[in-house]
N, C-alpha and C positions, 0 to 999 in steps of 0.2 A: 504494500500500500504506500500512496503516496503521503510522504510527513506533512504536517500542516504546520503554521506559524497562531500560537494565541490571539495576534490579530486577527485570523481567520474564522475566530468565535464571537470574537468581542461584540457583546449586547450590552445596549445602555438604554435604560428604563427609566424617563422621567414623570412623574406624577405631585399633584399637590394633595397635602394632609388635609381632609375634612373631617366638620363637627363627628359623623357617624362612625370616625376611625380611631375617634381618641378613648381616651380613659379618662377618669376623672379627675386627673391633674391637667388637661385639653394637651395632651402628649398622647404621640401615634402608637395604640398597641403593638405589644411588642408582635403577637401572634398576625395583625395587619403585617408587619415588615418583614415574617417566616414567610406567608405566602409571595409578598412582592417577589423577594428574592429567592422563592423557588421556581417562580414561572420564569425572573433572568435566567438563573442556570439554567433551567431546562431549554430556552431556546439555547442558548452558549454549546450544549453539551450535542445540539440537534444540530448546527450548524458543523460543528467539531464530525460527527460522525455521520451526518445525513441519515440517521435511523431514525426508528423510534427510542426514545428513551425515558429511562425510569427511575427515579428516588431512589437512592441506596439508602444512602446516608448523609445527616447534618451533622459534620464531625467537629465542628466548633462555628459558634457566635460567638459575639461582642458587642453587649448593647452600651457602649460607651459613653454615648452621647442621646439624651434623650431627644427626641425630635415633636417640636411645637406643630399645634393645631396650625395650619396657615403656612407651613413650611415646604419649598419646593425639595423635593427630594430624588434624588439621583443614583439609580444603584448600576456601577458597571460592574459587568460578570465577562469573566473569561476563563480560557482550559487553561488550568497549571500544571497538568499531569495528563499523561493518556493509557493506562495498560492494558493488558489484553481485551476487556471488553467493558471495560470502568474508565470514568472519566473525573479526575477532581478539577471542580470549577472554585476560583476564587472570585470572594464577592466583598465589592469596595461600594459602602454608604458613605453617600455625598450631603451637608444640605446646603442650599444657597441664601446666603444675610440677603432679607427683604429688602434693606435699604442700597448695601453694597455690590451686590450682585458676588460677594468671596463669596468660595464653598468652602466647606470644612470636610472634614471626614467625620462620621459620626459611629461610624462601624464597620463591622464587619463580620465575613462570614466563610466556609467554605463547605462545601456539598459534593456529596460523591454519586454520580448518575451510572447507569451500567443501561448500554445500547440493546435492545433487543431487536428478532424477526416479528413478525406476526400472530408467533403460537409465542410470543413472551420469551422465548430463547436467545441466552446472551450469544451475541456477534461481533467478530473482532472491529476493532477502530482503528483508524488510521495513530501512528506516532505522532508526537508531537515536538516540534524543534524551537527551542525557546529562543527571541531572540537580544533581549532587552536586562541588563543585569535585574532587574526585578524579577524580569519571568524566568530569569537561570535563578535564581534565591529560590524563587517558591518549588520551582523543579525539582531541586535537589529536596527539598524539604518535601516536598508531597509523598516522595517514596519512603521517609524515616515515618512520617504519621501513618502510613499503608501498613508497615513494619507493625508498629506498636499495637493498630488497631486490630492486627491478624495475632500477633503475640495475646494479648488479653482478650482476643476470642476464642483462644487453645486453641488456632488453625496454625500455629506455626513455634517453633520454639526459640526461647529467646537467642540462644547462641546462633541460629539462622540468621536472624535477626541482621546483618552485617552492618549496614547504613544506620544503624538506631544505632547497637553496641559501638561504634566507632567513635559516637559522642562521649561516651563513658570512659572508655579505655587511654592510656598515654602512647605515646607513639616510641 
């Protein structure tokens, strides 16, 4: 298969926070900003492999910054990772000053999608080739969370583990 570049996922999803979104401190539920940012990935994770694809896993959030009623909001998602038929998408919350037009970062997140056919059968995905020291940091890093996540589901044991154990060990 042919490798793809993270820019070749990249969705960005802008929306404004209404009254029907907030909580009662007029701040955007959090569970409003799980689905935003499960529908980014999931086109990210669609464009990435042109299949269909499906929810694995929400292997970390960061609700850092609480986001106001009336707050334009910004989520880019892209591939950080691609392996055999699993994709982790990183996801970056934006929101933008009503008066300034800065945006901040307000969180963040990362999701792990797995390509299927039509009977729901995973299918392999194209590679992906990082090209931006950012997207080479998270590269290298999506395969040590892969590591841990398969180590503390007893699919794998930790001394396998390579890329996780390497942070521990001295050289």
């Amino acid at each position: 298969m042919t490798p793809k570049y993270p820019a070749d996922s990249l969705t960005v999803l802008t929306d404004l926070v209404l009254p029907s979104e907030t909580n009662p401190l007029n701040n955007l539920f959090g569970g409003e900003l799980l689905a935003r940012m499960d529908r980014a990935a999931s086109i990210a994770a669609r464009r990435h492999s042109r299949r269909i694809v499906v929810t694995a896993s929400v292997n970390h959030v960061a609700f850092n910054r609480s986001i106001p009623l009336g707050s334009v909001v910004t989520i880019e998602a892209k591939v950080s990772r691609a392996f055999t038929s699993s994709m982790e998408i990183y996801l970056d919350v934006w929101i933008e000053d009503r008066e300034s037009g800065i945006r901040t970062k307000a969180n963040e997140a990362i999701y792990t999608f797995v390509a299927v056919d039509e009977m729901g059968n995973p299918v392999p995905v194209p590679p992906l080739e990082p090209q931006t020291e950012e997207e080479q940091a998270r590269f290298a890093a999506a395969l040590r969370r892969k590591q841990l996540s398969l180590v503390l589901a007893g699919k794998m044991k930790a001394n396998d583990a390579t890329e996780l154990k390497a942070l521990f060990t001295e050289n």
